[in-house]
C-alpha positions as CSV (number, residue, x, y, z in Angstrom):
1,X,13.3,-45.2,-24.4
2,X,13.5,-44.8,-28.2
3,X,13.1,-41.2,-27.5
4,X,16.1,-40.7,-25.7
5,X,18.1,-43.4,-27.6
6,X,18.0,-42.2,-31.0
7,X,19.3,-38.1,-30.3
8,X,21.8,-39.5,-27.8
9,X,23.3,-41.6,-30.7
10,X,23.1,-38.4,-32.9
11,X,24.7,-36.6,-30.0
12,X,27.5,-39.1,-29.7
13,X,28.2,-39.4,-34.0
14,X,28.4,-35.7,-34.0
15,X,31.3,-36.2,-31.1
16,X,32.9,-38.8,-33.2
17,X,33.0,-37.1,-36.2
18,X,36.8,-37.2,-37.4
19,X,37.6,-32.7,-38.2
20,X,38.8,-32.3,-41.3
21,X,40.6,-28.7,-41.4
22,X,41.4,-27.0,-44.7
23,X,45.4,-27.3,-44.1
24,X,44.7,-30.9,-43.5
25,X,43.1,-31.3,-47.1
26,X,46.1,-29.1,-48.8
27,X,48.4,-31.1,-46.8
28,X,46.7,-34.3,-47.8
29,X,46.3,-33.6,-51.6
30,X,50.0,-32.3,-52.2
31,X,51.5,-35.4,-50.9
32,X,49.4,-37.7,-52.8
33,X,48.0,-35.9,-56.3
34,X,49.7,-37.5,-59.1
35,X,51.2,-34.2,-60.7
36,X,52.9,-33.2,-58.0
37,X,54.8,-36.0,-58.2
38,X,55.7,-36.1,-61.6
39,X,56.9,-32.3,-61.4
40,X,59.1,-33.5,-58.6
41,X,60.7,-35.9,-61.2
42,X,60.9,-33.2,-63.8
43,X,62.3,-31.4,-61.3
44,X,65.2,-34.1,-60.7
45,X,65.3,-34.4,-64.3
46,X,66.2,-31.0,-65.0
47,X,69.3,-31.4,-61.9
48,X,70.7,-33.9,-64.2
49,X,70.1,-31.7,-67.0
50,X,72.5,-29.3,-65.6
51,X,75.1,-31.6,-64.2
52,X,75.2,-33.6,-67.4
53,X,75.9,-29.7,-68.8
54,X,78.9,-29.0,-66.5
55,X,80.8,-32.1,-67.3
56,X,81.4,-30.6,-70.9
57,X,84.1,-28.6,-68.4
58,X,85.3,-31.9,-66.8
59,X,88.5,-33.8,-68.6
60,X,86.7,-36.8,-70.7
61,X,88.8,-39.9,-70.3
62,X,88.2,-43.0,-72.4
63,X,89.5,-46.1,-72.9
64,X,89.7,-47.9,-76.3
65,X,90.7,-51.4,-77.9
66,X,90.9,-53.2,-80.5
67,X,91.4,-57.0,-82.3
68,X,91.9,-57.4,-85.7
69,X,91.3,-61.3,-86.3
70,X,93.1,-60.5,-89.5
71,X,94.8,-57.6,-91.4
72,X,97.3,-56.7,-94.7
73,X,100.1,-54.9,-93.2
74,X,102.0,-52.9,-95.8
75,X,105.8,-52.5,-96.3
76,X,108.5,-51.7,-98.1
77,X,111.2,-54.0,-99.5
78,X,113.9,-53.3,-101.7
79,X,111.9,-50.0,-103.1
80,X,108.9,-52.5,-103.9
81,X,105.6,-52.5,-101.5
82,X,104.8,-56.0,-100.0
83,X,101.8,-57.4,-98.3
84,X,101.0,-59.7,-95.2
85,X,97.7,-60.7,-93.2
86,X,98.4,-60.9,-89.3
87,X,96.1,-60.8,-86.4
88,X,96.6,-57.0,-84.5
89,X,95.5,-55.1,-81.5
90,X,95.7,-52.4,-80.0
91,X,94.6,-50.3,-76.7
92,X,95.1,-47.3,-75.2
93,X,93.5,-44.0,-73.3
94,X,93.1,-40.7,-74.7
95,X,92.2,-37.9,-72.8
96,X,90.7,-34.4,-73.7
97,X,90.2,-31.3,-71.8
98,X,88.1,-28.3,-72.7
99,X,90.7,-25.3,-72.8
100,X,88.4,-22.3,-74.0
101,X,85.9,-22.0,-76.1
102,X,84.7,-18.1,-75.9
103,X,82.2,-19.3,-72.8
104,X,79.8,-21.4,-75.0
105,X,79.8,-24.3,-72.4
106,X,80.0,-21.6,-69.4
107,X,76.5,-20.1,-71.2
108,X,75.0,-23.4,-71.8
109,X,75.9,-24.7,-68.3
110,X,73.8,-21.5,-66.5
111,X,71.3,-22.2,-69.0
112,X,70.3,-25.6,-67.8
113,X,70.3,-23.6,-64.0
114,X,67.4,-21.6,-65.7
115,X,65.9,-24.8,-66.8
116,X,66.4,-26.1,-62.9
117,X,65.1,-22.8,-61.5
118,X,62.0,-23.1,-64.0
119,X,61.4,-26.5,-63.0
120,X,61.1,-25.5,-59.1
121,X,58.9,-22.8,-59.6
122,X,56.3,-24.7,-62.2
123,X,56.1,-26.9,-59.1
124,X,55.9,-24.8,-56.6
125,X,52.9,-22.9,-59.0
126,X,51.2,-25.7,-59.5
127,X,51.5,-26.4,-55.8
128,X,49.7,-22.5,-55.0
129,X,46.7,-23.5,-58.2
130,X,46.5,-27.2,-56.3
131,X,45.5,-25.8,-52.4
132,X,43.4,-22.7,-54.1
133,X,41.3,-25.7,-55.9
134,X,41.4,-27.7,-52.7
135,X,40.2,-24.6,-51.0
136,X,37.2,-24.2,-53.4
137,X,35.9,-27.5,-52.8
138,X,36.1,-27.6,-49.2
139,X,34.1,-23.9,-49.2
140,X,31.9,-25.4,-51.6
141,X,31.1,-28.2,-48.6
142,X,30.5,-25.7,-46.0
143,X,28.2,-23.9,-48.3
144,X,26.5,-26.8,-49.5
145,X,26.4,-28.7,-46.2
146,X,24.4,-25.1,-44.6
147,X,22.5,-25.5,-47.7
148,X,21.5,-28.7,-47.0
149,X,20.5,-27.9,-43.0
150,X,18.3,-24.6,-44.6
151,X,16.6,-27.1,-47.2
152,X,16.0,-29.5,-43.9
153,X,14.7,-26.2,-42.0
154,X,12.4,-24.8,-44.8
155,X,11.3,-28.9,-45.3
156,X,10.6,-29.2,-41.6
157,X,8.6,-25.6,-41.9
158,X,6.6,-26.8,-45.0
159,X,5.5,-30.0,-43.5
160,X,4.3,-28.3,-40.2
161,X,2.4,-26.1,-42.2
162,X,0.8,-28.3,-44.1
163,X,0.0,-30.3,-41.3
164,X,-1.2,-27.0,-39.6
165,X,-3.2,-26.2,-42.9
166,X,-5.0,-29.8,-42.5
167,X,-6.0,-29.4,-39.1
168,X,-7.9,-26.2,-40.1
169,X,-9.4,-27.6,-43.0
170,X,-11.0,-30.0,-40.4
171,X,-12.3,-26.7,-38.2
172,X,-13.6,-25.6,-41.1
173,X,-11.3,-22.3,-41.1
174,X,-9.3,-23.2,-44.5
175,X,-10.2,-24.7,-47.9
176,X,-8.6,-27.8,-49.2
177,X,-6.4,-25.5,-51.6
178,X,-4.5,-24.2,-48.6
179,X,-3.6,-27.5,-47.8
180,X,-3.0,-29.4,-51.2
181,X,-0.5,-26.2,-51.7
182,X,1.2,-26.5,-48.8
183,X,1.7,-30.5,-50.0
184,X,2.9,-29.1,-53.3
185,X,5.4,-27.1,-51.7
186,X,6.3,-29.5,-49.2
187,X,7.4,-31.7,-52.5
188,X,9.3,-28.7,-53.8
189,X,11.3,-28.7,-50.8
190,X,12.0,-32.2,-50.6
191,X,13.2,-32.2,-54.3
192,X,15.4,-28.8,-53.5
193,X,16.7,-31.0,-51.0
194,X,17.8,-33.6,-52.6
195,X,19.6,-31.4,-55.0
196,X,21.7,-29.8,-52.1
197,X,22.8,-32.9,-51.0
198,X,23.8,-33.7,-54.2
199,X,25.7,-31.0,-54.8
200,X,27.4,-31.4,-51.2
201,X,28.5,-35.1,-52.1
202,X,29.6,-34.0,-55.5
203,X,32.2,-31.4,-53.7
204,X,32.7,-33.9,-51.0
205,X,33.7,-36.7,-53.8
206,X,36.1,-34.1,-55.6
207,X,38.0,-33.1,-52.5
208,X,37.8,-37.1,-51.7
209,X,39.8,-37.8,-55.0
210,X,42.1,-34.7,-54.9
211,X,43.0,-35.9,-51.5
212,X,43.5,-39.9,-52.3
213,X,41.5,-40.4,-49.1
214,X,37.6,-41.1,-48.3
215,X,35.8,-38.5,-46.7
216,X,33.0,-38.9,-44.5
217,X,29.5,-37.4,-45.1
218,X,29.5,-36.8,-41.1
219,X,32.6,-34.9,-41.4
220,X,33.1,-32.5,-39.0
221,X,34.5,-28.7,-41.5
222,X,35.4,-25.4,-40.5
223,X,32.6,-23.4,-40.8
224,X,34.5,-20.1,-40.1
225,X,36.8,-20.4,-43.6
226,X,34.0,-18.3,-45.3
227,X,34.3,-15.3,-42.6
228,X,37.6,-14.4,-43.5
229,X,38.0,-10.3,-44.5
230,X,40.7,-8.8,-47.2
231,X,41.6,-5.6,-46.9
232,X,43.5,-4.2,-50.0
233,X,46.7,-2.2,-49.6
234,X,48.0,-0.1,-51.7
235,X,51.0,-2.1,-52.6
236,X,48.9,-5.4,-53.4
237,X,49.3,-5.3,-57.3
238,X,53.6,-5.0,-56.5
239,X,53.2,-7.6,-53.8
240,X,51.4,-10.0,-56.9
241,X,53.6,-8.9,-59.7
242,X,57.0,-9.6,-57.4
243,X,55.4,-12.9,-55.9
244,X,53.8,-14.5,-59.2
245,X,55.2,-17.8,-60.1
246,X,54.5,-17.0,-63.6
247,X,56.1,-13.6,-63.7
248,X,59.6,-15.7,-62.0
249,X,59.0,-18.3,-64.8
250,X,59.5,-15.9,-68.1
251,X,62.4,-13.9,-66.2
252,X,64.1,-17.0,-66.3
253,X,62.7,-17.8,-69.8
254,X,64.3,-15.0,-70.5
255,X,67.5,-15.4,-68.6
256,X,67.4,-18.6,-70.3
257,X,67.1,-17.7,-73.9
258,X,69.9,-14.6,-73.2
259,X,72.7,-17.3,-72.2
260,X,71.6,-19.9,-75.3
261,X,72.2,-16.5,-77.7
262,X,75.3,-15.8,-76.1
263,X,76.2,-19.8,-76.5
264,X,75.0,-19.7,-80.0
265,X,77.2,-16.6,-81.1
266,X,80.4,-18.1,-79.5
267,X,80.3,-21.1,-81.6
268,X,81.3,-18.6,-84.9
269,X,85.0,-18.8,-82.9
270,X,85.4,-22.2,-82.4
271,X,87.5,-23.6,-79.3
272,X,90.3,-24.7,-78.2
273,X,91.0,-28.0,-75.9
274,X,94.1,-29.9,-74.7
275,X,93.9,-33.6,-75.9
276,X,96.7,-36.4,-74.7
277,X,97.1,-40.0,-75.6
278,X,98.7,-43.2,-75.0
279,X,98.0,-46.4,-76.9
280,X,100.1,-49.9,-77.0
281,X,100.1,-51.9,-80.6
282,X,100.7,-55.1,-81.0
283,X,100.7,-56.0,-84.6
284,X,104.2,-57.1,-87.0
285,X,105.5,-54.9,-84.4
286,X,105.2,-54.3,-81.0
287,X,105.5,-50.4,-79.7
288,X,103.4,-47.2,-78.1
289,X,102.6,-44.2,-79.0
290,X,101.6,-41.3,-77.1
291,X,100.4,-37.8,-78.0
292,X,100.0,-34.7,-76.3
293,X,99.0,-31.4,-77.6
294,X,96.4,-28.7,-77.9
295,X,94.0,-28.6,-80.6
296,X,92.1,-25.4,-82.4
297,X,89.0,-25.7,-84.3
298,X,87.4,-23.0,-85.5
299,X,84.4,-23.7,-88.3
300,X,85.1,-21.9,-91.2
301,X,81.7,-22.5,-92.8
302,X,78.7,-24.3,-91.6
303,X,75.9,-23.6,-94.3
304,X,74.4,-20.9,-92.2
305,X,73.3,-23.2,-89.4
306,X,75.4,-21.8,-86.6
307,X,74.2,-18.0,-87.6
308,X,70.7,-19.1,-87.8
309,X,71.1,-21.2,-84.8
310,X,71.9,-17.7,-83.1
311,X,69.0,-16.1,-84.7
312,X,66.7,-18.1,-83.7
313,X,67.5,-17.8,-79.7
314,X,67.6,-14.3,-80.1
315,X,64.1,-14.3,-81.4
316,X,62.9,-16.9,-78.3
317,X,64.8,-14.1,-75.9
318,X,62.3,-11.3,-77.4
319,X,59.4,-13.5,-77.4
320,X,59.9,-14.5,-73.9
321,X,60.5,-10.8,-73.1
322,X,56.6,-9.6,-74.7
323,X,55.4,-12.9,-73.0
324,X,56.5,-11.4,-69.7
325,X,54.4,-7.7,-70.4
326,X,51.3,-10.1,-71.5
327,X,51.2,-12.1,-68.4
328,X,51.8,-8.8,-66.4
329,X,48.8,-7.6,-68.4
330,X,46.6,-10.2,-67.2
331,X,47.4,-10.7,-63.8
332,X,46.5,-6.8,-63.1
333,X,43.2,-7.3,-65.0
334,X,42.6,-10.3,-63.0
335,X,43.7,-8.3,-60.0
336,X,41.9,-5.4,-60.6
337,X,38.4,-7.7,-61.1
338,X,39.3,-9.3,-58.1
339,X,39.3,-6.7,-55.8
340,X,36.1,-5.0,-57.1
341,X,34.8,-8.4,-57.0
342,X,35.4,-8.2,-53.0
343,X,34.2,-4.8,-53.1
344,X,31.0,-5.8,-54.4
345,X,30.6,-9.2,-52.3
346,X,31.1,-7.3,-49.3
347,X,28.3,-5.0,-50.0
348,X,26.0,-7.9,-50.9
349,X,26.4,-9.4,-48.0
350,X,25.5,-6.5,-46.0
351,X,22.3,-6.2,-47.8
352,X,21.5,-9.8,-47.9
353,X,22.2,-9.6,-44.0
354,X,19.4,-6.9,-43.7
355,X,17.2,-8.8,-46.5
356,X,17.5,-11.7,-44.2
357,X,16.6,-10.2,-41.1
358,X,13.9,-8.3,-42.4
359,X,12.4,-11.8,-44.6
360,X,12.8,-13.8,-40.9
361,X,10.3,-10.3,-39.4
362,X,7.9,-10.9,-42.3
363,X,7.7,-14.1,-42.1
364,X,7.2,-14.1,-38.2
365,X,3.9,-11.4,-38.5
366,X,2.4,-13.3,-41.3
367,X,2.2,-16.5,-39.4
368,X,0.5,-15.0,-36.9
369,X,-1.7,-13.7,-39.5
370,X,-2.3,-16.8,-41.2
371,X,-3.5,-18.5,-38.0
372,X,-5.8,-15.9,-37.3
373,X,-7.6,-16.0,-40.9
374,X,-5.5,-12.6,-41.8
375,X,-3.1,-13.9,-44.2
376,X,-3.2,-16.2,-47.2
377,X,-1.1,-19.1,-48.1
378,X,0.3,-17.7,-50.8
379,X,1.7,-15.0,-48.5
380,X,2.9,-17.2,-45.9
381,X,4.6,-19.3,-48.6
382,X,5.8,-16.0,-50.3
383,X,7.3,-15.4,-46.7
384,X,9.2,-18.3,-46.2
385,X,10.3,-18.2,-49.4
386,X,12.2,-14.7,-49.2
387,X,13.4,-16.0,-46.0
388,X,15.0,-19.4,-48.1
389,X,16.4,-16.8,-50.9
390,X,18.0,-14.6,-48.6
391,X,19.7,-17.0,-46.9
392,X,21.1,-19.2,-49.7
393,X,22.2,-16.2,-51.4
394,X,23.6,-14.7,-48.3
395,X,25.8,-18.2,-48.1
396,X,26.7,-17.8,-52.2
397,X,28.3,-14.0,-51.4
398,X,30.2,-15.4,-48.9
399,X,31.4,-18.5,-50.9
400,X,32.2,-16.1,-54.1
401,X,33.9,-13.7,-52.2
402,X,36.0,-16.3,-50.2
403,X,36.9,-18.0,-53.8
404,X,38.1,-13.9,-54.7
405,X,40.3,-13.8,-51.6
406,X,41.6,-17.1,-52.2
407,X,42.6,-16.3,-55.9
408,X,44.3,-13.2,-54.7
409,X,46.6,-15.5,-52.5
410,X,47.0,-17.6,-55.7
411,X,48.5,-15.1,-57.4
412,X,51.1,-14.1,-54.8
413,X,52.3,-17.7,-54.5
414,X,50.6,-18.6,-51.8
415,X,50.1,-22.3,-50.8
């Protein structure tokens, strides 16, 4: 009865296992990673930013008033001045309207849009570098978790052997070295074991926090995200260099800086703006006053700051500009590895395919061997062993070529 308990409740857990997919886990970490969030307020920040920038076209209205408990009026009398204290107030609202100004607001105003635009695409980058990490780390399960079942296999193998390698020693066919290595190697395995499921709880922990949610070690993955193929195009590199996030960013940095210079070298002409006024005093006398007019102010002399002000954007506009060719630089080196990095993977796991296939033949002929006196131990655990290598490394092409692939649709802005 235990028998046919205990695999039908393995059966049944394997049913029950909740599926995590890897759009699930982007999905997942996007709404609830704390960065994301506070680029999404930066991101509001920089809207009011810009419409704090376009009320400098607005009229500014404000109201003022004031009570003077006391006060010394001055007057006239007779040709001689004469003096009195008196309470006084006053209140009234003046108005002023931007008029021109040789499109130094105008400039500023479409430079905090740059500053808006920049905002959305640092956010929407950071988005693209979040679901290529998240991707990592749920490859890194797969790989680790059919690391974990090989160790299990090659642990299960060991143990039959050395029970195998016991029984002989009883017949008389084997020595007691056959068997105290196959116990020795049966510890091996146990302890490579033990560092595979480490390493599968340690990537299971990291997706776990990256997602704000617990994820169970039964989880059910998708073991086909390391089979995906890339096939290079011609136009990849322009497909990267007109989708990078980071290529958008400087134009607009330099966008940006372009508008601020052009800001910065109006200011030499001043502006010119409308003003009006009323305002109702009530001191010895009792009257308003109202004004209305346009107003020019041009600065005649500053102390150099307004020309160095303009300087010094101009230098941020060609600094932004070589930052641009640098970043181009490096994304068609990191390109250019890439691919040749897919290249090669693609080729290793055709050979370690063939390794594989040929280790599992081996292995099979010098079992048979063994049993019939033929064969050593140390060839059958030689065997088993090339079997073990070829497919862990076979699983670490695929992983390192499917963190290549995924890198490549980092760089065009893929989330």
């Amino acid at each position: 009865m235990k028998k046919i308990f205990l695999p039908s409740l393995f059966f049944f857990s394997i049913l029950n296992a909740e599926l995590l997919t890897v759009q699930e886990s982007i999905d997942a970490t996007l709404q609830n990673y704390p960065d994301v969030k506070s680029l999404q307020m930066k991101m509001k920040q920089s809207k009011l930013s810009h419409r704090s920038a376009t009320a400098d076209y607005l009229p500014q209205i404000n109201l003022s008033g004031q009570y003077n408990v006391t006060q010394t009026y001055v007057f006239p009398v007779n040709g001689a001045f004469h003096t009195q204290d008196d309470t006084g107030w006053n209140a009234g609202v003046n108005v002023k309207q931007k008029v021109w100004d040789f499109s130094k607001t105008t400039s500023e105003i479409a430079a905090s849009k740059k500053d808006e635009d920049i905002s959305q695409l640092s956010l929407m980058d950071f988005k693209a570098l979040l679901a290529f990490k998240v991707k990592s780390f749920y490859k890194l399960m797969v790989v680790q978790r059919e690391a974990v079942n090989v160790r299990k296999k090659d642990l299960e193998a060991k143990k039959a052997y050395y029970a195998q390698a016991q029984a002989l020693v009883k017949q008389g066919l084997k020595t007691t070295a056959d068997a105290s290595r196959f116990l020795s190697a049966v510890y091996n395995a146990e302890d490579n074991l033990a560092i595979a499921q480490a390493s599968f709880n340690k990537a299971r922990n990291s997706l776990s926090l990256y997602m704000d949610k617990k994820i169970d070690e039964n989880v059910t993955l998708e073991t086909n995200v390391l089979q995906e193929n890339f096939n290079a195009d011609a136009n990849v590199e322009d497909e990267v260099l007109a989708s990078s996030y980071t290529l958008k960013i400087e134009n607009k940095n330099i966008e940006k800086n372009l508008l601020l210079h052009k800001s910065a070298k109006a200011e030499h002409y001043g502006s010119i703006d409308a003003i009006a006024s009323y305002n109702h005093f009530d001191t010895l006398n009792v009257y308003d006053a109202t004004t209305a007019g346009v107003v020019l102010n041009i600065p005649l002399y500053s102390g150099g700051r307004v020309s160095a002000e303009a300087q010094k954007v101009e230098i941020s506009a060609q600094i932004s500009k070589e930052q641009k060719r640098s970043r181009e630089l490096a994304l068609r080196e990191e390109l250019s590895n890439l691919l040749l990095d897919i290249k090669r993977y693609n080729k290793t796991i055709s050979a370690k395919k063939a390794q594989f296939d040929s280790a599992q033949e081996a292995k099979q002929v010098l079992d048979g061997r063994y049993k019939e006196g033929l064969a050593t131990y140390i060839e059958v655990l030689d065997a088993t062993s090339q079997v073990l290598n070829a497919k862990l490394s076979l699983l670490e092409a695929y992983y390192l070529r499917a963190l290549s692939i995924d890198r490549i649709q980092y760089l065009k802005g893929k989330i």
